[in-house]
C-alpha positions as CSV (number, residue, x, y, z in Angstrom):
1,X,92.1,101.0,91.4
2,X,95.7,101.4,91.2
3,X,98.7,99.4,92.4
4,X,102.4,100.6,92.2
5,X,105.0,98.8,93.5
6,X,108.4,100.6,94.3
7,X,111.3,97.6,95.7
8,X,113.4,100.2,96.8
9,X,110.9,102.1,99.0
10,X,110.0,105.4,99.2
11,X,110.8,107.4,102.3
12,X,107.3,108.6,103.6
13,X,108.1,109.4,107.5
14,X,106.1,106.1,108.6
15,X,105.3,105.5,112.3
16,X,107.5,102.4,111.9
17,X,110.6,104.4,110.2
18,X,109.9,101.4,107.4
19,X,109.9,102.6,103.5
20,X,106.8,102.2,101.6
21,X,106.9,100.1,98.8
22,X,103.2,99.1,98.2
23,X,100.9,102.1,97.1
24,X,97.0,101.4,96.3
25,X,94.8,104.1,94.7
26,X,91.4,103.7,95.1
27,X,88.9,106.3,93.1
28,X,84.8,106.3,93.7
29,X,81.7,108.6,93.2
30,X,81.9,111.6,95.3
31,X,78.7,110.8,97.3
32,X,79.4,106.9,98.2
33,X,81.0,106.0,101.2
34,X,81.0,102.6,100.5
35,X,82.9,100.4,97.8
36,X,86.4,101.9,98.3
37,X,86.5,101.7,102.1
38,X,85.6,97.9,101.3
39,X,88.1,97.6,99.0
40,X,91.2,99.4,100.8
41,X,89.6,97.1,104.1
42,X,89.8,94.1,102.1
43,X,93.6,95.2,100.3
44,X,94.9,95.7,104.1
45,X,93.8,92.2,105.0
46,X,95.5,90.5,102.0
47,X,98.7,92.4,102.5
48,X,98.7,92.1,106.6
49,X,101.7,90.0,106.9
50,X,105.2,90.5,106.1
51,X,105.1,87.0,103.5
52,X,102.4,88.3,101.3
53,X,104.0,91.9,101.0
54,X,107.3,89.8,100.1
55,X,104.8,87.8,97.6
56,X,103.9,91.4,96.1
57,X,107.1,92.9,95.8
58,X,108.3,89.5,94.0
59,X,105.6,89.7,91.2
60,X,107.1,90.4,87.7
61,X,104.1,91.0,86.2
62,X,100.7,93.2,86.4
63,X,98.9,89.5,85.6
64,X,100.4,87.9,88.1
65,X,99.6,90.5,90.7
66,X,96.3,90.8,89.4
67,X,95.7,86.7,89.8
68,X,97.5,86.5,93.3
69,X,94.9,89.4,94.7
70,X,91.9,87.7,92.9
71,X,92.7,84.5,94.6
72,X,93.2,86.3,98.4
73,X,90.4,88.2,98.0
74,X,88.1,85.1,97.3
75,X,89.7,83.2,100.2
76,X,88.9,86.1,102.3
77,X,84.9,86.2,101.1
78,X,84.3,82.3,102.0
């Protein structure tokens, strides 16, 4: 998996005329269907709401990020 973050937005056409400023990479074996559809499900979730893309786009470090998503995701699993 891999996270970028652009502040400034990139420009993508998006139905909402919005910039894109979160992008999430997700690489698995050729023949599963399973782990990264989980995974980009599970990402979408966490980063539904307009505070936690704020909370994203704030972070000044990978650690941080990495900790903030490692704390959603459990939230979401209970």
């Amino acid at each position: 998996v891999a996270i970028g973050l652009k502040k400034e937005g990139v420009d993508f056409a998006a139905l909402d005329g919005n910039p894109s400023n979160i992008f999430i990479c997700a690489v698995s074996p050729r023949h599963t269907t399973g782990p990264h559809i989980k995974l980009l499900a599970t990402m979408s979730s966490i980063l539904y709401t307009d505070e936690a893309r704020r909370e994203v786009l704030a972070m000044t470090s990978a650690d941080d990020l990495y900790n903030w998503l490692i704390t959603k995701a459990a939230s979401k699993d209970s």
